[in-house]
VEXDREN-2710 file (C-alpha; in Angstrom, 1 decimal):
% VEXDREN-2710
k/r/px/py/pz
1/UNK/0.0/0.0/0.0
2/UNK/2.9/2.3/0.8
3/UNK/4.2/2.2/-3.0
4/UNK/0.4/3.0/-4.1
5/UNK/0.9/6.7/-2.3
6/UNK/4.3/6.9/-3.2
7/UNK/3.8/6.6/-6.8
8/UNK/1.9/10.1/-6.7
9/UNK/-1.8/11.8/-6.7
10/UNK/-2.0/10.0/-10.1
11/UNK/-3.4/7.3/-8.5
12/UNK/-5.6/8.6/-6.2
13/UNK/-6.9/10.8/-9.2
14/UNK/-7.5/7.5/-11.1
15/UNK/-10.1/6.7/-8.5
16/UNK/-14.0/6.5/-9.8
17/UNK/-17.0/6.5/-7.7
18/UNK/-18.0/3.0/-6.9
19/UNK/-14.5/2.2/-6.5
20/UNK/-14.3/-1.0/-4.2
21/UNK/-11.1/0.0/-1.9
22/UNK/-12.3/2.2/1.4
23/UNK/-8.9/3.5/2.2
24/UNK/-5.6/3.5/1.2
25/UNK/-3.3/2.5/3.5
26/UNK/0.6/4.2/4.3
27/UNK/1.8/1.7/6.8
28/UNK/2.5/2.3/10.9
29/UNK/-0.9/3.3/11.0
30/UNK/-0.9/6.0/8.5
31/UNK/-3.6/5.6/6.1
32/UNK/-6.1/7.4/3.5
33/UNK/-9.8/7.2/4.3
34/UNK/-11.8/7.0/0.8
35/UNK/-14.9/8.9/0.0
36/UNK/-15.4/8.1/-3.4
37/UNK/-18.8/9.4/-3.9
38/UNK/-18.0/12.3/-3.0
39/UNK/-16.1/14.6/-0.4
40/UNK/-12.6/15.3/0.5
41/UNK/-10.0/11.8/0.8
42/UNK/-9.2/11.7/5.1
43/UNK/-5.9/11.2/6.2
44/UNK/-6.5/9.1/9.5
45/UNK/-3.6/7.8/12.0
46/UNK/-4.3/5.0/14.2
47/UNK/-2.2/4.3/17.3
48/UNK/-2.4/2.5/20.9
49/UNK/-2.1/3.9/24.4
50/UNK/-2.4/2.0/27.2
51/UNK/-3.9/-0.9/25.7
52/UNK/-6.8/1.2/23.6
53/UNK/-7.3/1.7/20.4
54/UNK/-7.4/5.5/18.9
55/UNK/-7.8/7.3/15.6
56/UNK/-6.8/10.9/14.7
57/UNK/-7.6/12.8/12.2
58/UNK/-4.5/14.5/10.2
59/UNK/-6.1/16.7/7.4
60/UNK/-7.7/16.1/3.9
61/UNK/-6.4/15.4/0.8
62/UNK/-4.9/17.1/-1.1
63/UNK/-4.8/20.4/1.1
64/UNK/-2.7/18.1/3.3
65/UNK/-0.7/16.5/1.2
66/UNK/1.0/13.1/1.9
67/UNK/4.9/14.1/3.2
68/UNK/2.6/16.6/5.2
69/UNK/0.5/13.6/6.5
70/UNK/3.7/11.4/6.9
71/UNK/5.2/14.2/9.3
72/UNK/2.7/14.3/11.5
73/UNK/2.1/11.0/12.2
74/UNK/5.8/10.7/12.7
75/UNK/5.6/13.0/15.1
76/UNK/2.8/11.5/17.1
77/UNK/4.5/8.1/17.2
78/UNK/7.4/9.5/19.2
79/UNK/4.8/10.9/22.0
80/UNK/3.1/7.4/21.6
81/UNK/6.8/5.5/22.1
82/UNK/7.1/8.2/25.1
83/UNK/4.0/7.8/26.9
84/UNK/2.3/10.4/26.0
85/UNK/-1.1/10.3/24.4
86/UNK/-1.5/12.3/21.3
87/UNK/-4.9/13.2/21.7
88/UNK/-4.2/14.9/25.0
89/UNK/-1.5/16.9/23.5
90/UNK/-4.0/17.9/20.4
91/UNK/-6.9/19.2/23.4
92/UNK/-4.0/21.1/24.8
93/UNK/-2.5/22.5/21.8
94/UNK/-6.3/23.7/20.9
95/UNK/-7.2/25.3/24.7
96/UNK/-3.9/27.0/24.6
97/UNK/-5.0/28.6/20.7
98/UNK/-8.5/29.4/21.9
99/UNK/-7.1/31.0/25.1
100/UNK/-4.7/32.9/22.5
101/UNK/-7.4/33.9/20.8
102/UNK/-9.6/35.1/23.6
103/UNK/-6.4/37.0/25.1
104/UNK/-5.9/39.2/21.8
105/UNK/-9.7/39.3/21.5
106/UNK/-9.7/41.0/24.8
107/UNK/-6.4/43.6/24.1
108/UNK/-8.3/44.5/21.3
109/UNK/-11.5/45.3/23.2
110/UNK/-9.1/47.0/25.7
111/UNK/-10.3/44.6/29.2
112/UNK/-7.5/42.9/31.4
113/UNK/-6.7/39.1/31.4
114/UNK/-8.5/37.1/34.2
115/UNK/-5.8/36.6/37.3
116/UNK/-4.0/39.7/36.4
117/UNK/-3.8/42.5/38.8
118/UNK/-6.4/44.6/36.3
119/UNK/-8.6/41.8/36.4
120/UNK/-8.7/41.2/39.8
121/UNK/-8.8/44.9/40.9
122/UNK/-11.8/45.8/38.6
123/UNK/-13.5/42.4/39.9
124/UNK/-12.9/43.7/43.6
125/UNK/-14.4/46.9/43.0
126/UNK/-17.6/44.9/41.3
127/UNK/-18.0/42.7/43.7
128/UNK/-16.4/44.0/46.9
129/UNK/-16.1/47.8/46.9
130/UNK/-19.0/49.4/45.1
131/UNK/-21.3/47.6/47.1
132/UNK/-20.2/49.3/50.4
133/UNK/-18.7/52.3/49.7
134/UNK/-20.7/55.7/47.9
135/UNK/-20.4/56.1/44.4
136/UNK/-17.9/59.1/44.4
137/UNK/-16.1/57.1/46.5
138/UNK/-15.4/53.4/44.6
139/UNK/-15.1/55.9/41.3
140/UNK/-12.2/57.9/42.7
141/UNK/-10.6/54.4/43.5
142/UNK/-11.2/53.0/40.0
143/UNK/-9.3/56.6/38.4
144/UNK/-6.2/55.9/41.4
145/UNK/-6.0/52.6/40.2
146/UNK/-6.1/53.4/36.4
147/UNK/-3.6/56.9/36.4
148/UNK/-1.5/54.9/39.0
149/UNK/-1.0/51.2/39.3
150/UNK/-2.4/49.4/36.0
151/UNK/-0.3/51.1/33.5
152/UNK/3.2/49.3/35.9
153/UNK/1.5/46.5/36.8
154/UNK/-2.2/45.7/35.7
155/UNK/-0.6/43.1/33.4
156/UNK/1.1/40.9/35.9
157/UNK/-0.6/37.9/36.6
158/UNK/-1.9/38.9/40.2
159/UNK/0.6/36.1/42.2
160/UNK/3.6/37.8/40.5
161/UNK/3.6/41.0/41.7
162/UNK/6.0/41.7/44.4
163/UNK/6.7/44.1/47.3
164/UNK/9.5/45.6/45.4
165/UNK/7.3/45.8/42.3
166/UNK/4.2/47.6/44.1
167/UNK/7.0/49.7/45.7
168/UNK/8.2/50.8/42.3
169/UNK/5.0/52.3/41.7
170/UNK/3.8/53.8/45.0
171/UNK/7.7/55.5/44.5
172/UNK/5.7/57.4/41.5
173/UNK/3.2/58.4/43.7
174/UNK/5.4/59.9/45.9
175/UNK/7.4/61.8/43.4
176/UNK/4.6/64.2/42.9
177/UNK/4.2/65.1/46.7
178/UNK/1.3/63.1/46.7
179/UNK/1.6/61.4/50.1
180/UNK/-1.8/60.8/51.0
181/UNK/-3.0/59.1/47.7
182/UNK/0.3/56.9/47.9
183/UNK/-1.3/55.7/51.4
184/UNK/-5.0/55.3/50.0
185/UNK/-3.5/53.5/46.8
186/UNK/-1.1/51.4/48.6
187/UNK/-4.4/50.7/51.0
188/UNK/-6.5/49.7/48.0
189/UNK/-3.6/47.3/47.0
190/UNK/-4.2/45.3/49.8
191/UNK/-7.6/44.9/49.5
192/UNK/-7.2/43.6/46.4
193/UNK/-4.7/41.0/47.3
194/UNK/-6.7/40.0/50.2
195/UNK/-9.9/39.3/47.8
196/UNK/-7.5/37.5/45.7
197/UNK/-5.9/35.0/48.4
198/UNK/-9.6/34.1/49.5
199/UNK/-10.5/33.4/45.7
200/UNK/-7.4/31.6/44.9
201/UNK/-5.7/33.6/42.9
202/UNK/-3.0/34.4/45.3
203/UNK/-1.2/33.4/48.5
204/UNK/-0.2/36.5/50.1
205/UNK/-0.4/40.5/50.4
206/UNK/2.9/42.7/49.7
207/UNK/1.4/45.4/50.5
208/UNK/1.7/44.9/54.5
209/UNK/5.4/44.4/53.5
210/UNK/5.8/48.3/52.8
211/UNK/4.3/49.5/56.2
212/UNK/7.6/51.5/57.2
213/UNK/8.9/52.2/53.6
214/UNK/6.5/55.0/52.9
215/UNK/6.8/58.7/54.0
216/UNK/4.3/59.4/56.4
217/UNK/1.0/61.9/55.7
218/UNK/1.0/65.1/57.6
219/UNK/-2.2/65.4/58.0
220/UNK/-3.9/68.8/57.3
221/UNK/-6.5/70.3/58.8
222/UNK/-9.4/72.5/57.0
223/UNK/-8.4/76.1/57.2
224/UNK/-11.4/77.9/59.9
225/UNK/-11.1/80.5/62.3
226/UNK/-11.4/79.7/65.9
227/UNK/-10.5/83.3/67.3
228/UNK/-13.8/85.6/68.3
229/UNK/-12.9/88.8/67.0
230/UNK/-11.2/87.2/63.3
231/UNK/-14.7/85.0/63.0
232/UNK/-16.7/88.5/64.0
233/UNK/-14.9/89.9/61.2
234/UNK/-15.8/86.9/58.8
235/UNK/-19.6/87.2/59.7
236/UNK/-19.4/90.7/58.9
237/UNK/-18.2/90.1/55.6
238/UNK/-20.1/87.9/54.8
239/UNK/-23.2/89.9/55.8
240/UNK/-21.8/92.7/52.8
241/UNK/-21.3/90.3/50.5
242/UNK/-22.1/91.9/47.1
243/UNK/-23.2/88.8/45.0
244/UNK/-25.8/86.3/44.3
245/UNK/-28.5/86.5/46.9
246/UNK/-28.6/82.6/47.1
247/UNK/-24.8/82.2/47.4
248/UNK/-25.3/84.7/50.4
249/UNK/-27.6/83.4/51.8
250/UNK/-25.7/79.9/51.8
251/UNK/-22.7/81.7/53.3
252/UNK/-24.8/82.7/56.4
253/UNK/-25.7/79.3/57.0
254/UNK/-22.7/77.8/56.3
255/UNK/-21.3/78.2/60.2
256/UNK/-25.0/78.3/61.9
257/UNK/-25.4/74.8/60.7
258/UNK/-21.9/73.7/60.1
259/UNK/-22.9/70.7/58.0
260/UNK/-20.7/69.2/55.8
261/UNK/-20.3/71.4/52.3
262/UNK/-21.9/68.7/50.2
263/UNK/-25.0/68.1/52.4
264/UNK/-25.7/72.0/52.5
265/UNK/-25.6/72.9/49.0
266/UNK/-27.3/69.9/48.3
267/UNK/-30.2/71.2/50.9
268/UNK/-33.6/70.5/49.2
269/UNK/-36.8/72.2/50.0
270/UNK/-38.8/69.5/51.0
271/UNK/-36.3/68.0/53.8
272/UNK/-37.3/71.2/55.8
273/UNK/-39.8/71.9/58.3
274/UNK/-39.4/75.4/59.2
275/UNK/-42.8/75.2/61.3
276/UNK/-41.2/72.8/63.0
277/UNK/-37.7/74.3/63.1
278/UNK/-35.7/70.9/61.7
279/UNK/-33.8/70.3/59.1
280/UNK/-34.1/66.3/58.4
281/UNK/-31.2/65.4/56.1
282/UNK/-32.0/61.7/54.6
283/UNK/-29.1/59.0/55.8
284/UNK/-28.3/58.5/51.9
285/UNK/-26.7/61.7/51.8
286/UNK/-25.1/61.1/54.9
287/UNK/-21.2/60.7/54.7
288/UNK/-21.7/56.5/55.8
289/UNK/-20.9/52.9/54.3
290/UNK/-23.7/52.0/51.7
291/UNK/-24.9/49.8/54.8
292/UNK/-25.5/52.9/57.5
293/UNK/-26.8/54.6/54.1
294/UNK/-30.1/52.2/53.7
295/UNK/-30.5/51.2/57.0
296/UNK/-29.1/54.6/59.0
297/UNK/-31.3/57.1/60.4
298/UNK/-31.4/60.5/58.9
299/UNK/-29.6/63.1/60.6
300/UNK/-31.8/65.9/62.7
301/UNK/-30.4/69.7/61.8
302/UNK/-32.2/71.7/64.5
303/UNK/-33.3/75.4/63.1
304/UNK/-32.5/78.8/65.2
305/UNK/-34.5/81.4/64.7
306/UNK/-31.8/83.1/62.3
307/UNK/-31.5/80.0/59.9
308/UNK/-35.4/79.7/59.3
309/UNK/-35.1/84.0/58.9
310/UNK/-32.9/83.0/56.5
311/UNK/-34.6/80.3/54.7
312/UNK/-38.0/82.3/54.7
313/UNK/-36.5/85.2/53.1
314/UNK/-34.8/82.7/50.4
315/UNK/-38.1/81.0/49.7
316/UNK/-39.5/83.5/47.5
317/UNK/-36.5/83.3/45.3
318/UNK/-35.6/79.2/45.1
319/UNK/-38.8/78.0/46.4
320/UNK/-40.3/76.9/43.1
321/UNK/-36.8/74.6/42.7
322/UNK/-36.0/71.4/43.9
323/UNK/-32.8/72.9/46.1
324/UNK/-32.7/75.7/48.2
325/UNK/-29.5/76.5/46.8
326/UNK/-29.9/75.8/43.0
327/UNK/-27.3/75.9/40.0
328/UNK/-27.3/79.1/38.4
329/UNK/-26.6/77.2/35.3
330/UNK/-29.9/75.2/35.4
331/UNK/-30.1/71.8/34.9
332/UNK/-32.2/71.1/38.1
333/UNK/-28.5/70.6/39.9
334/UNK/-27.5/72.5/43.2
335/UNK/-25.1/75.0/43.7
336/UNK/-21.4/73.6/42.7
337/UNK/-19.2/72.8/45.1
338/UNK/-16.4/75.8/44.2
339/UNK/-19.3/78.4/44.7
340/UNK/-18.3/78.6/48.5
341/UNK/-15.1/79.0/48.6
342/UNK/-15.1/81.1/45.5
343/UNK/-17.1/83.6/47.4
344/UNK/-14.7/83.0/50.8
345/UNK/-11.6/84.5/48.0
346/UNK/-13.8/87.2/47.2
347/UNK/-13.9/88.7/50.3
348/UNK/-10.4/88.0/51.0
349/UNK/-10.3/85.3/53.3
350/UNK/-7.6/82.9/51.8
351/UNK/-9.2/79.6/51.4
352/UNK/-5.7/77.3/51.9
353/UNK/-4.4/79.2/55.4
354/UNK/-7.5/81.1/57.0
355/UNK/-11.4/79.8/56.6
356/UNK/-12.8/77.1/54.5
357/UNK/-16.6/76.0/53.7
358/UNK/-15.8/72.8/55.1
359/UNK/-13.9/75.0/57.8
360/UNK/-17.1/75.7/59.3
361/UNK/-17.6/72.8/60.9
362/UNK/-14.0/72.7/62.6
363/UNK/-15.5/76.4/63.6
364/UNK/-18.2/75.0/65.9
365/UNK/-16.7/72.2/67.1
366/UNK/-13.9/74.3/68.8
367/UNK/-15.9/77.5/69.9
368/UNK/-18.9/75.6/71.1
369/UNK/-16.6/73.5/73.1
370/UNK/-14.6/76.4/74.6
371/UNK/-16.7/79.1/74.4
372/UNK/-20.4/78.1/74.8
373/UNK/-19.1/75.0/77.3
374/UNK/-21.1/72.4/76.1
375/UNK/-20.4/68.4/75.9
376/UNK/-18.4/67.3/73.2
377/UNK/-20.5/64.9/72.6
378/UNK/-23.2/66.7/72.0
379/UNK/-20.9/68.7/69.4
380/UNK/-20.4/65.3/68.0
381/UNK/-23.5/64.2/67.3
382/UNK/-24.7/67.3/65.4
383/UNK/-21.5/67.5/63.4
384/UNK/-22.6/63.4/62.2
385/UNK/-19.6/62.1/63.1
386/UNK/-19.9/58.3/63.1
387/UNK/-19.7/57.5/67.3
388/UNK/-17.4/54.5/67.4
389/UNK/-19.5/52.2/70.0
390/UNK/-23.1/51.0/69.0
391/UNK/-24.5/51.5/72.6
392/UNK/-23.0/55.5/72.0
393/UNK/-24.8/56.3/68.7
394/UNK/-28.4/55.3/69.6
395/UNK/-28.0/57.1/72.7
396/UNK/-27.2/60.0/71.0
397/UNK/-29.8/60.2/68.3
398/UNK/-32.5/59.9/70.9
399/UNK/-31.2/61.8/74.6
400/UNK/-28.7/64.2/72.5
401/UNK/-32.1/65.6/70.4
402/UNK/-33.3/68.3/72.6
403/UNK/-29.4/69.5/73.6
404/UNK/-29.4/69.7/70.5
405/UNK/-32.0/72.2/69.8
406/UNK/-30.7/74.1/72.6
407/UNK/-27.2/74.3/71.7
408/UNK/-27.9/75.6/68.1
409/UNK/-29.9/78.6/69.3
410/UNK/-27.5/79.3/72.1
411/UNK/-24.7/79.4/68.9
412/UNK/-26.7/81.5/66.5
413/UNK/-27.3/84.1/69.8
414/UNK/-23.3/83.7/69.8
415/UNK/-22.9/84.0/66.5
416/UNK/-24.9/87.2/66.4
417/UNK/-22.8/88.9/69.3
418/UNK/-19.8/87.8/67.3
419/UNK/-20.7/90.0/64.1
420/UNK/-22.1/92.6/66.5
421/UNK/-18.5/92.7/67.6
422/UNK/-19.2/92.7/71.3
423/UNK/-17.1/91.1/73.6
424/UNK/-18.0/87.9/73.9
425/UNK/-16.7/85.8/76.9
426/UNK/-17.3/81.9/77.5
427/UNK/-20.9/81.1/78.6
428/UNK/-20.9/78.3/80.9
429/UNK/-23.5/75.9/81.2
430/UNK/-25.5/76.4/83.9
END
């Protein structure tokens, strides 16, 4: 049979339909398979591994032609006479193209190979992160993550990335005077390494191994004004403050309430009562884990007398809006978040070294404390500062309501002698 295929295609040409023969055979289990009435010839190998029989399949004729044919059947012997079964290596060889494939499919779509850093990272903040943390929040991760850490090492399979490595790119970090992000990112790091070791994709975090080879954050507090006669001044400004009536009028409120920027300019018409004197801020605008946000309570603002003579003489203005302090560009948005502090510059108190929006609140907690002499815990709880012991924070959203209400009249009264520019000495409690 071996000299019919070697004599050439002429023969196999010379076979007719009806053609008795059903293959023609090569030797050592090389053979052609017949299909005489019609269809491509099938070059077949047939071979034995561990005692059972198997066929492959090496081509058709005559796109694979017979030294073709020959070759790889020789080649599959020598697995065979090595213990190794050909079909086996065949899957392989076909995973390994089709995970080829999906891996350029997936550089070309621009999305990270499964087990790589990028892969795990962007599954942690799926499954992991966004669920608990606000959506500002798990988006500024997500840009850290892609200006900082996958362009270095969002490639590496997640197991293979090192201390030194994740060092390498916190350095980068660092190099901008960027202290705090270098800590967050680094922090972020270990997250994701810890999601990956309890889904198997690695064994340990190197993050912890760069506790001490960071520069430490300073921290820095929010510029504000804790001196009487310098806040005095500030009300006083404030109160000739040429601008938008609304932007004014958000400026006054700013330190009788001394809620965080976002939740004030964010203020909406129907969370007030100002029969009732109470602002009610819902808990999903509270600055909590997604958890406290859905199941929280919302936070009680108690109204003086001056924030609802404030609010009434806004109402004609913003009342027909959604906010009490709305865009001036439309859109049904509040007031940005610049607004503020732009106004702060404009009457020449230096936002970075003197008084900040946010400063406010840093404000009242040091001149209530010192000046009006009441609890700190009290301070505390109208600030909505997370209390660190269960037992604490029920207790004080229940018996801290009513010294509450007390304490922010007793401040606006303060407030008022303040910009009167009397002289204003500590008020003890009685």
């Amino acid at each position: 049979m071996a000299k019919e295929l070697i004599s050439g295609d002429g023969m196999l040409k010379a076979i007719k339909p009806g053609d008795a023969r059903k293959r023609v055979g090569d030797g050592r289990g090389l053979y052609l398979l017949l299909f005489v009435n019609g269809g491509a010839h099938g070059w077949r190998f047939d071979y034995s591994h561990q005692g059972k029989r198997k066929t492959l399949s090496l081509g058709t004729y005559p796109v694979t032609g017979l030294q073709d044919a020959r070759d790889e059947a020789e080649k599959f012997r020598k697995l065979v006479a090595g213990g190794v079964d050909p079909t086996d290596t065949r899957k392989d060889d076909k995973a390994k193209q089709v995970a080829a494939s999906e891996s350029a499919a997936r550089r070309e779509a621009g999305e990270p190979e499964p087990g790589s850093f990028e892969g795990v990272a962007r599954e942690w903040l799926k499954e992991k992160h966004r669920p608990e943390v606000s959506e500002g929040h798990a988006a500024r991760t997500l840009i850290r993550f892609e200006q900082d850490v996958f362009p270095w090492v969002g490639s590496l399979p997640l197991d293979q990335v090192t201390a030194p490595e994740l060092l390498k790119v916190l350095r980068r970090i660092e190099t901008r005077g960027a202290y705090e992000t270098t800590h967050r990112v680094k922090d972020s790091c270990g997250q994701v390494f810890r999601y990956g070791i309890a889904t198997g994709r690695c064994e340990r975090d190197p993050a912890t191994d760069l506790r001490d080879a960071l520069r430490a954050v300073n921290a820095k507090n929010m510029a504000a004004i804790t001196e009487p006669k310098r806040a005095g001044e500030l009300l006083r400004a404030i109160d000739s403050y040429g601008g938008s009536p609304v932007t004014k009028a958000a400026l006054r409120l700013a330190p009788m309430l001394f809620q965080r920027p976002g939740n004030l300019r964010a203020m909406e018409w129907a969370e007030l009562d100002l029969d009732a004197a109470r602002w009610t801020i819902p808990s999903a605008k509270i600055k909590r884990s997604i958890g406290d946000k859905l199941n929280g309570q919302p936070h009680l603002v108690p109204l003086s007398r001056q924030a609802i003579a404030v609010l009434r003489d806004l109402h004609p203005l913003t009342g027909h809006h959604k906010y009490v302090f709305p865009s001036t560009r439309g859109g049904g948005r509040p007031m940005s978040d610049g607004t503020l502090n732009a106004a702060l510059e404009r009457l020449d108190f230096d936002t970075q070294t003197e008084q900040t929006t946010h400063g406010f609140r840093a404000m009242a907690r040091t001149m209530i404390v010192e000046r009006l002499d009441i609890p700190e815990g009290v301070v505390e709880a109208q600030l909505a500062h997370k209390v660190k012991d269960a037992l604490g924070a029920a207790y004080n959203r229940t018996t801290f309501v009513q010294q509450r209400v007390d304490m922010m009249q007793r401040w606006a009264d303060y407030l008022d002698q303040l910009r009167k520019g009397a002289d204003v000495i500590p008020i003890k409690a009685a």
